[in-house]
VOMI-833625 format. One record per residue: residue in one letter; x, y, z of N, C-alpha, C, O in turn. Coordinates in steps of 0.05 Angstrom, whole numbers, plus 5000, padded with zeros to 4 digits. Example, Ala and Ser with C-alpha at 12.3 -4.5 7.8 and 13.67 -1.06 7.14 Angstrom:
# residues 2
A526448865156524649105156526449345156528549345169/S525749555142527349795143525850015157526850235161/
# end
This chain:
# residues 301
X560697106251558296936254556596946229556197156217/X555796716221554496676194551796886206550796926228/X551296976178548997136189546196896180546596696166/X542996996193540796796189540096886165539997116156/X539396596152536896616126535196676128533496576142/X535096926111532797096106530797106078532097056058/X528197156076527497136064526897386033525497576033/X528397306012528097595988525897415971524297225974/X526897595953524397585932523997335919521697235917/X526497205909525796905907524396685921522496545913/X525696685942524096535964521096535967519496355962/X520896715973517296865953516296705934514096595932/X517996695920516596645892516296325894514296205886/X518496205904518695905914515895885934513695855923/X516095915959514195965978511595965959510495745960/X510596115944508596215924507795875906505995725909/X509795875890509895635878508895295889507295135878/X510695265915510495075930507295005943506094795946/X506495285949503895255960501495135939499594975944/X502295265915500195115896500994905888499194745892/X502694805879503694585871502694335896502094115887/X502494365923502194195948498494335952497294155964/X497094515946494494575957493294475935491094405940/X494094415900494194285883492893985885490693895880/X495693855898494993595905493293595921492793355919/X492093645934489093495946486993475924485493285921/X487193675912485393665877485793425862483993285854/X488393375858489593155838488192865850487192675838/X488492925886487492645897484492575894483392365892/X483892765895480892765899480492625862479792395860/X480892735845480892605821482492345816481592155802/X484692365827485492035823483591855832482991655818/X482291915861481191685871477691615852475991465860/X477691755830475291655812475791375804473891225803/X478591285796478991065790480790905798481190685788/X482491065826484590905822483590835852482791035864/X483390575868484290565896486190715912488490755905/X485090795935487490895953490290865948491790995933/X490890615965493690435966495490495934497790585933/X493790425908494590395890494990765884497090875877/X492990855887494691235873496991285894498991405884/X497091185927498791255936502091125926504191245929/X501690875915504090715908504490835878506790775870/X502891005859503491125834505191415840506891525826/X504391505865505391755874507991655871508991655849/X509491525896511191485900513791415879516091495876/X511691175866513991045847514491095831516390985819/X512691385816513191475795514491765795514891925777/X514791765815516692125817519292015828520792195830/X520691735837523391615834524591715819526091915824/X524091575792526391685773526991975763529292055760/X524492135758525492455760528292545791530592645788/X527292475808528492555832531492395833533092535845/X532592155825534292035820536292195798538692215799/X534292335776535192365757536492675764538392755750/X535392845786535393145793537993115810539693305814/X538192825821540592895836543092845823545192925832/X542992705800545092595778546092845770548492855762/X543693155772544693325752545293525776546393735770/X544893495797546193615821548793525840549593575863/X549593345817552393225827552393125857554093145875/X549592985858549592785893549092575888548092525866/X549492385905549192085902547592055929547492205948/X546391765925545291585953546291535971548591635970/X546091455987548091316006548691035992547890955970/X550190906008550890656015551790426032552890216028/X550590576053551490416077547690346090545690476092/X548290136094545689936105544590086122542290136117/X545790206147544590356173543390586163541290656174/X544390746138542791026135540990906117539191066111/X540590596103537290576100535790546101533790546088/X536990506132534190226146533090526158530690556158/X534990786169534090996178531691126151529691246158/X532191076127530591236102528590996102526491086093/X528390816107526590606115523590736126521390806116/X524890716158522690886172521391246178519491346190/X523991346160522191586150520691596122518791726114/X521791456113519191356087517191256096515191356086/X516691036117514291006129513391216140511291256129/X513891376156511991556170511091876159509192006165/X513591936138513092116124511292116100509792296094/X511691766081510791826065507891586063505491626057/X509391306072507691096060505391106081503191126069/X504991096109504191096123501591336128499391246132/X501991616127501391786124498991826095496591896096/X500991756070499691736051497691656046496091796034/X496791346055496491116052493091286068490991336056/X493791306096491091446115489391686094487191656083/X491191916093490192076074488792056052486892226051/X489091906034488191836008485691606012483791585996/X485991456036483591406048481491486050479291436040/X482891736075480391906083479492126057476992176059/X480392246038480492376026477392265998476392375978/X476892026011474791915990472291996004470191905994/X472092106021470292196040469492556055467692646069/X472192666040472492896041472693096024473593016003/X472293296023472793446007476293536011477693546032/X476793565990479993665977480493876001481893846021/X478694115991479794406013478994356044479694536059/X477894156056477294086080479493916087480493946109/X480593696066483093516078485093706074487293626082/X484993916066488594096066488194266094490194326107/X485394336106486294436125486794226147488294276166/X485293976144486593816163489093806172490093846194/X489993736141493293706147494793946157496993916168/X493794186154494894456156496094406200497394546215/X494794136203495294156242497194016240496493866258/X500093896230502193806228503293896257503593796280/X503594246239506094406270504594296298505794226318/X502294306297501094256325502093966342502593926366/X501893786317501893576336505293526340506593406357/X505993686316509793736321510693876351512593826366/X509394006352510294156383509693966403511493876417/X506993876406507093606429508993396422510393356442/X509593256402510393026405514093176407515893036414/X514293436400516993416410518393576436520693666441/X515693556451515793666474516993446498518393466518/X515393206482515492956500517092796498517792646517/X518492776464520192616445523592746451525392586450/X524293016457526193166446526793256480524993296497/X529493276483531093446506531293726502531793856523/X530993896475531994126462529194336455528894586452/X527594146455525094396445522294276451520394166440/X523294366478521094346506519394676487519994876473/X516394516501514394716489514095076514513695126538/X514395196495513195426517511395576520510395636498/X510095706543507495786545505495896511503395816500/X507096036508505796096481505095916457503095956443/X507295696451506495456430504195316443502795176429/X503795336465502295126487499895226475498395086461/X499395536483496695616470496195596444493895536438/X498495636420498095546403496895426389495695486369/X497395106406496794876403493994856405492694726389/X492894996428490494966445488495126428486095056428/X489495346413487195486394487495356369485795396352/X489595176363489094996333487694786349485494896345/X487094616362485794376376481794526371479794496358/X482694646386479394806387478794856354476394836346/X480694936337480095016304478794716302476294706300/X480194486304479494146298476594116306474794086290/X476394146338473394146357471194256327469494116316/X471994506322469294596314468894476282466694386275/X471294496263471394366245469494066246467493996233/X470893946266468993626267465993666271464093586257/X465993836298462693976304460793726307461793506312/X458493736305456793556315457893316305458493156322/X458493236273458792916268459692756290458292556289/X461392756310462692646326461692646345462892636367/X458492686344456392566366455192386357454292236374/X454492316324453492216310454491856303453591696287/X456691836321458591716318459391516302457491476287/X461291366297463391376275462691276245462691046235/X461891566232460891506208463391576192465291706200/X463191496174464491426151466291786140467991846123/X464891916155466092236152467592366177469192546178/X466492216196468792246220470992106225472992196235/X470491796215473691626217475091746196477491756200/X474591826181476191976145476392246165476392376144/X476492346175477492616190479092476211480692646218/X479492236226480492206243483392036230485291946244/X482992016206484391826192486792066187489092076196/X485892166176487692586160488792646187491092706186/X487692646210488892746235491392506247493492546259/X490592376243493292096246494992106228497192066237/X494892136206496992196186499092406196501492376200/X497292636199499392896206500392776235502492896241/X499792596253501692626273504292446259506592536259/X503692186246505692116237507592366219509892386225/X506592486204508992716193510792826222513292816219/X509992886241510893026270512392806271514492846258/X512192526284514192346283516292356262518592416267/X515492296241517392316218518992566219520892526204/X519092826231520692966228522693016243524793136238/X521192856278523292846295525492576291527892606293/X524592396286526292116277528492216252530892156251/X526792416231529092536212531492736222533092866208/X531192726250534492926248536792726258538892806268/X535892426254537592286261539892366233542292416234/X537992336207539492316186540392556187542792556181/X539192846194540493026197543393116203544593306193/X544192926221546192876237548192726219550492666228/X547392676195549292416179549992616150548692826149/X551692566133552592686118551092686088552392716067/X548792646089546992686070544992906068543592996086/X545292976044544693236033540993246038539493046040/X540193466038536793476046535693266015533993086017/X536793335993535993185966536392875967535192705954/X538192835984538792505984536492416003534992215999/X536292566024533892416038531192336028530092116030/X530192616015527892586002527292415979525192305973/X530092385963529592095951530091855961528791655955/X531791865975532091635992529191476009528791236013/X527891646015525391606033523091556013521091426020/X523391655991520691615971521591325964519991145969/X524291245951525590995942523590765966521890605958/X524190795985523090596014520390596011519290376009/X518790826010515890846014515290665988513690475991/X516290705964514990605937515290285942513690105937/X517990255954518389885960516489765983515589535982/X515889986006513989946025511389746011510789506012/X510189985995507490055984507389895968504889865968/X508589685947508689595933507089295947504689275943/X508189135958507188875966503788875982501988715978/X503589126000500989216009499189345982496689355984/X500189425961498089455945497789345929496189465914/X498589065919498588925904496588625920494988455913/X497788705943496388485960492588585969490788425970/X492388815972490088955984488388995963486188895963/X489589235936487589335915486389135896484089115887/X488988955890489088775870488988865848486888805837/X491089035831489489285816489489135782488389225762/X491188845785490688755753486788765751485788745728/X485288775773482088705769480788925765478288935763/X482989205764481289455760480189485730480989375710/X478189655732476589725711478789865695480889915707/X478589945666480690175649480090445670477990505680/X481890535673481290775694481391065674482691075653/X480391215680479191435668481991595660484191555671/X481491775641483491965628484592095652486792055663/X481892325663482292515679484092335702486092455709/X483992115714484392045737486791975735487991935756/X487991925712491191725705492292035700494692015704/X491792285694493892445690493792515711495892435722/X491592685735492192715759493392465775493292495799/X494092295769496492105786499192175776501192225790/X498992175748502092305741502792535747505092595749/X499692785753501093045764501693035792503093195805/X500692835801501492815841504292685842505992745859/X504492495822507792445825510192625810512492635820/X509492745790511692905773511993135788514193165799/X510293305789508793555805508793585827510493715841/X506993465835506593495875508993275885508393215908/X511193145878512293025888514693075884515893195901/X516192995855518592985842518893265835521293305838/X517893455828517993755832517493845853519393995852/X516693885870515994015891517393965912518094145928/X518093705915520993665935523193755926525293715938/X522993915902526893875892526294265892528194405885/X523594425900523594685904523694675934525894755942/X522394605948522894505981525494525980526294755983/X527394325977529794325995531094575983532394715998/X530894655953532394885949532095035970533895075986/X528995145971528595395996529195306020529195486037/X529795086028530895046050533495156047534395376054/X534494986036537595146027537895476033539095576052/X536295616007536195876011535896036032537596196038/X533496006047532096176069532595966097533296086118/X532295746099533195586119530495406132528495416118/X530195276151527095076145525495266166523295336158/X526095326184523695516191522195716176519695746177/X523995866160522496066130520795846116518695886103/X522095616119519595476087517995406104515995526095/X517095276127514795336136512995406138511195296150/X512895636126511095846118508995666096506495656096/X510995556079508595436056506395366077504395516075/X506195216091504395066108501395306116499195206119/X501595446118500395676113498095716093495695756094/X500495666069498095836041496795536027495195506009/X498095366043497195116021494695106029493495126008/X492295066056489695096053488495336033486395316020/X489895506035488895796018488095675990485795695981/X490395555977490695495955488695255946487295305926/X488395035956487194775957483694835962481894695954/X483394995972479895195971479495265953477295235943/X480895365945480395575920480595455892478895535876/X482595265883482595045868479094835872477094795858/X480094765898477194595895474294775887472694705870/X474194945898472395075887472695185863470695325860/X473895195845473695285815474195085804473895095779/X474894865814476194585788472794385804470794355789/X472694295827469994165839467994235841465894105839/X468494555849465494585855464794615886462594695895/X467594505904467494515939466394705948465794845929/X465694805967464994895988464994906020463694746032/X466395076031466195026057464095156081463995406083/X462695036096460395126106462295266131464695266133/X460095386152460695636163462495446184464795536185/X462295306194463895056222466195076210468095156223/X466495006179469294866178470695216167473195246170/X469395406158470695566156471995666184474395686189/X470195696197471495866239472595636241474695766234/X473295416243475695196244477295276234478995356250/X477695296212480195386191481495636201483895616202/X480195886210480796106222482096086253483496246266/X481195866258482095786293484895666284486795736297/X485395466260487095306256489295526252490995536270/X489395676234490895886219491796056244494196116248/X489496156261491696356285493196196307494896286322/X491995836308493795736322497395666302499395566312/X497195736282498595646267500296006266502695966260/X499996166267500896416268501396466293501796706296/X501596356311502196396347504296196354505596206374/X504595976333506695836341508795896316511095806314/X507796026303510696126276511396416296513696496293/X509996556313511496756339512297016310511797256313/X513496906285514397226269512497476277513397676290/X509997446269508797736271509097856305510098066313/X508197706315508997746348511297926352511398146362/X513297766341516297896343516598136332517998326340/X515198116313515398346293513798616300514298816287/X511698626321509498716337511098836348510598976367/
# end
């Protein structure tokens, strides 16, 4: 029997890496969006970490597919993983602070356990993910806190916007084990799916931003678009699937973890952020619902 991937010292160091590189990008967005529109930094992300990623698999001896059915499948996980998702995020993200949208996103697993409780024959939720769920939900409650009596200001739809995104990632991951199931490599997907999102994004942001009418956009804001696509995208997916490879996808999970850690701490030394006392006990609610449904220390207890 093959034995399970486990995690050594490398992995670590990937894990380590990944987190800043992804707690990173909420920084980069927050500065792209000085000049660039939403739609349009989200369609620079995309289209500009292609060819690195094209080019990573040339030197990893993989190719694309070619058959119509596995694109129309990279189709709609590019929508929900990337264009879709993106698109909300970078939205709401003009309204938020950097280290407050990473812990948003940090509720992925949560809404992953419901929707594949309901979606999936195989990974029915159990008592314990349930609570899980229920002490990351309550992390959200207090995070939002009064605004959402105040009702729908321009700081609560941009939090409800970040919270719709991550359920689309949950979809996107259960729809992705179709491809799972197909003979393409974790690297072919991830380009395969950015390829779709960038063709997605392209006609909606050209049609929406209109970006030939933008102003010259600022230094700072054109390199953080090239570091969200080279960096947080075209690098950072091609350390992802390694560690998948290596340790297996439940171990990289973990990133999900340190990337709020990371994205606070950045914003506060590169912005200037701050998180007040609500969104910190949010974050702490989010994090042990997020350590009750990863079950390791439990087990390890």
């Amino acid at each position: 029997m093959k034995a399970a991937p486990k995690l050594d010292g490398t992995s670590w160091w990937l894990i380590g890496i990944l987190s800043l590189l992804w707690g990173g990008s909420f920084v980069m967005i927050e500065i792209g969006l000085r000049s660039y529109p939403p739609l349009t930094l989200v369609f620079a992300r995309v289209a500009l970490a292609v060819p690195p990623m094209v080019l990573a698999m040339r030197f990893m001896g993989e190719r694309l597919p070619s058959e119509p059915r596995i694109w129309m499948l990279l189709t709609v996980v590019g929508a929900l993983n990337c264009a879709l998702p993106f698109a909300l995020f970078f939205w709401g993200q003009q309204y938020l602070d950097s280290g407050y949208a990473s812990i948003l996103n940090a509720t992925t697993p949560l809404w992953g356990v419901i929707a594949a409780h309901f979606l999936t024959s195989d990974e029915k939720a159990t008592p314990a993910r349930i609570f899980g769920v229920l002490v990351g939900l309550a992390g959200i409650i207090v995070m939002v806190g009064p605004s959402a009596m105040k009702g729908l200001s321009h700081n609560l739809l941009a939090q409800i916007a970040c919270l719709v995104s991550t359920v689309f990632y949950s979809f996107a991951a259960i729809y992705g084990r179709r491809l799972s199931q197909s003979a393409l490599t974790p690297m072919a997907v991830a380009t395969g799916q950015t390829i779709m999102a960038a063709l997605l994004m392209l006609p909606i942001m050209l049609l929406v931003d209109q970006p030939w009418n933008m102003a010259t956009p600022r230094l700072d804001a054109t390199i953080a678009a090239l570091m969200l696509a080279l960096i947080s995208t075209a690098l950072a997916y091609t350390l992802y699937f390694r560690l998948i490879d290596r340790s297996g996808a439940s171990n990289a999970q973990l990133v999900a973890f340190l990337i709020p850690v990371f994205a606070v701490i950045l914003g506060s030394l590169l912005l200037n952020e701050k998180l007040s006392a609500g969104q910190a006990g949010g974050a702490v609610l989010i994090a042990a619902g997020l350590v009750i449904l990863d079950g390791r220390l439990f087990r390890r207890a």
